[in-house]
C-alpha positions in Angstrom: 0.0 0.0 0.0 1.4 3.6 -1.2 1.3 6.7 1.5 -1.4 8.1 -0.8 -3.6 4.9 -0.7 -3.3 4.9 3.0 -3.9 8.4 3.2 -6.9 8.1 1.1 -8.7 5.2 3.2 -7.9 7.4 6.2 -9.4 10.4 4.8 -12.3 8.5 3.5 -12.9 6.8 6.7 -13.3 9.7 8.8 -16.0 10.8 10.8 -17.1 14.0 12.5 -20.2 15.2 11.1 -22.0 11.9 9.5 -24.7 11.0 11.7 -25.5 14.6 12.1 -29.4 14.8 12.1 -29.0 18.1 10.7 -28.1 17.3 7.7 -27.8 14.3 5.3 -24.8 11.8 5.3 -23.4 12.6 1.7 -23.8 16.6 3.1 -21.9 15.6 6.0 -19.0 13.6 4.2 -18.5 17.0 2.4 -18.0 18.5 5.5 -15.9 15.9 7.0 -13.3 16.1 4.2 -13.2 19.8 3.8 -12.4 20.1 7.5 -9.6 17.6 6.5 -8.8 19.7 3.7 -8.4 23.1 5.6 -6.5 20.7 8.6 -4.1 19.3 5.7 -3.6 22.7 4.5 -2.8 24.1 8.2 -0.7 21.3 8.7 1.8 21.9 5.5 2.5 25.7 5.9 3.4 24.9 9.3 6.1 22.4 7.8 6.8 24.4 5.2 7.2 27.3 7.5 9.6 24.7 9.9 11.8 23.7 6.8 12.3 27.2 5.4 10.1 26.4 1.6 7.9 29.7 2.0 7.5 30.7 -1.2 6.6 27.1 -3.0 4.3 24.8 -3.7 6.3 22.0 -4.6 6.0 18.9 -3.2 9.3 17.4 -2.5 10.9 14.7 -4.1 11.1 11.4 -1.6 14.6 10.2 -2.1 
């Protein structure tokens, strides 16, 4: 299994708002991944920010 793949099963199994009564499951699996989206997002400046790559968007290459 590839870091993406296990990423991707991870992200897909999460679960905040499904089971909300508020709202319907598929709405609520929308919400679910774009809190992971804006967490991801947090979570890569702040590396970015530790390892100095402030003005990129380039993913490094995995040696």
């Amino acid at each position: 299994m590839s870091a993406e793949s296990n990423a991707h099963s991870h992200a897909q199994d999460f679960r905040w708002w499904v089971g909300n009564p508020e709202m319907s499951d598929e709405e609520a699996h929308l919400h679910d991944l774009l809190a992971l989206h804006r967490a991801t997002g947090d979570l890569i400046r702040e590396q970015r920010d530790i390892l100095g790559h402030y003005d990129t968007d380039v993913e490094p290459a995995l040696v």
